[in-house]
N, C-alpha and C positions, 0 to 999 in steps of 0.2 A: 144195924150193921149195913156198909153200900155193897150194894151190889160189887162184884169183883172185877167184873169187867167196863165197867160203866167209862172210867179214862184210860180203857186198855181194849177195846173192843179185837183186838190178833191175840189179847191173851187166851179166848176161848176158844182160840183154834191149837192151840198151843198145849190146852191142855186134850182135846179133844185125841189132839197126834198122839197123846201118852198113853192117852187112855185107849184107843184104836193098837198101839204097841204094845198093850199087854192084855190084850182080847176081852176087853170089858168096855168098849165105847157102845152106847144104846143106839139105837134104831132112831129115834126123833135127832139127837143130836147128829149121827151119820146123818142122815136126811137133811140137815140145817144146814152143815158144813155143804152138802154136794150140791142144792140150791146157790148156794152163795157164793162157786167158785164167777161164778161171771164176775162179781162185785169185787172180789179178792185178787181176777187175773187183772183185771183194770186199774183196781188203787194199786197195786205193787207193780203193775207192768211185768207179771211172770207167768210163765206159759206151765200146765199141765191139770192134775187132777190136786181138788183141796191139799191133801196130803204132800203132793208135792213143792206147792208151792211152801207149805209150808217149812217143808224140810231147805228149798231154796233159800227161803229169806232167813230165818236162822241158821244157816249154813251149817246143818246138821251133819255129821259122817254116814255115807252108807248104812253101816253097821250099828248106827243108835239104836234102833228099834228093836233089835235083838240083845241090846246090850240092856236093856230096859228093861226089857220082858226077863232076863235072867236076875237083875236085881230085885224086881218083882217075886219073882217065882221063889228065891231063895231068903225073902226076909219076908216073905207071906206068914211060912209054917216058925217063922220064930219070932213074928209079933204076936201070932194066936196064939202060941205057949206062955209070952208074956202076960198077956192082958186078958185070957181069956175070952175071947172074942174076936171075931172074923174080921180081918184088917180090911178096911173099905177103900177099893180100886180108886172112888174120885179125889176120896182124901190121899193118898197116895201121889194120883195125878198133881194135886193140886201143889203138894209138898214138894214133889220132887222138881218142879218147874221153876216153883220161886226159888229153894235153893239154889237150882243149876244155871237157870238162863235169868236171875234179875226178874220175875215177874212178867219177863218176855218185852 
């Protein structure tokens, strides 16, 4: 299987924002993203904190991140009914990104 980011290297900040929006982004990856804004203000030529740039270049609404965090919150407790089991945050992340934004 390739790595997911390998010719998408903005796509793991991509998911990183989704996963930060619905309170399940880990501490190494937070840490990776906040290293790397020098590198990310530079190639994109955008000014602010990881998070925001990223919401800049995908010209996210305001309001995503809580729109997120409620489709989250509300199809959590009825994939666990389905399936039996704890729906996982990155799988999540990872789904809801390709569907919405193309892979980023």
């Amino acid at each position: 299987m390739s790595d997911r980011y390998t010719d998408k290297p903005f796509l793991r900040y991509v998911d990183a924002w989704v996963l930060d929006a619905i309170g399940h982004l880990d501490e190494p990856t937070r840490a990776y993203c906040v290293a790397m804004e020098p590198t990310i203000r530079q190639s994109l030529r955008l000014n602010g904190n990881w998070k925001q740039m990223v919401a800049q270049q995908m010209k996210f609404a305001p309001d995503l991140a809580g729109q997120i965090r409620k489709i989250w919150e509300d199809g959590k407790a009825r994939f666990e009914q389905g399936n039996g089991r704890p729906a996982d945050p990155v799988q999540f992340a990872m789904t809801f990104v390709d569907r919405n934004f193309g892979r980023a």
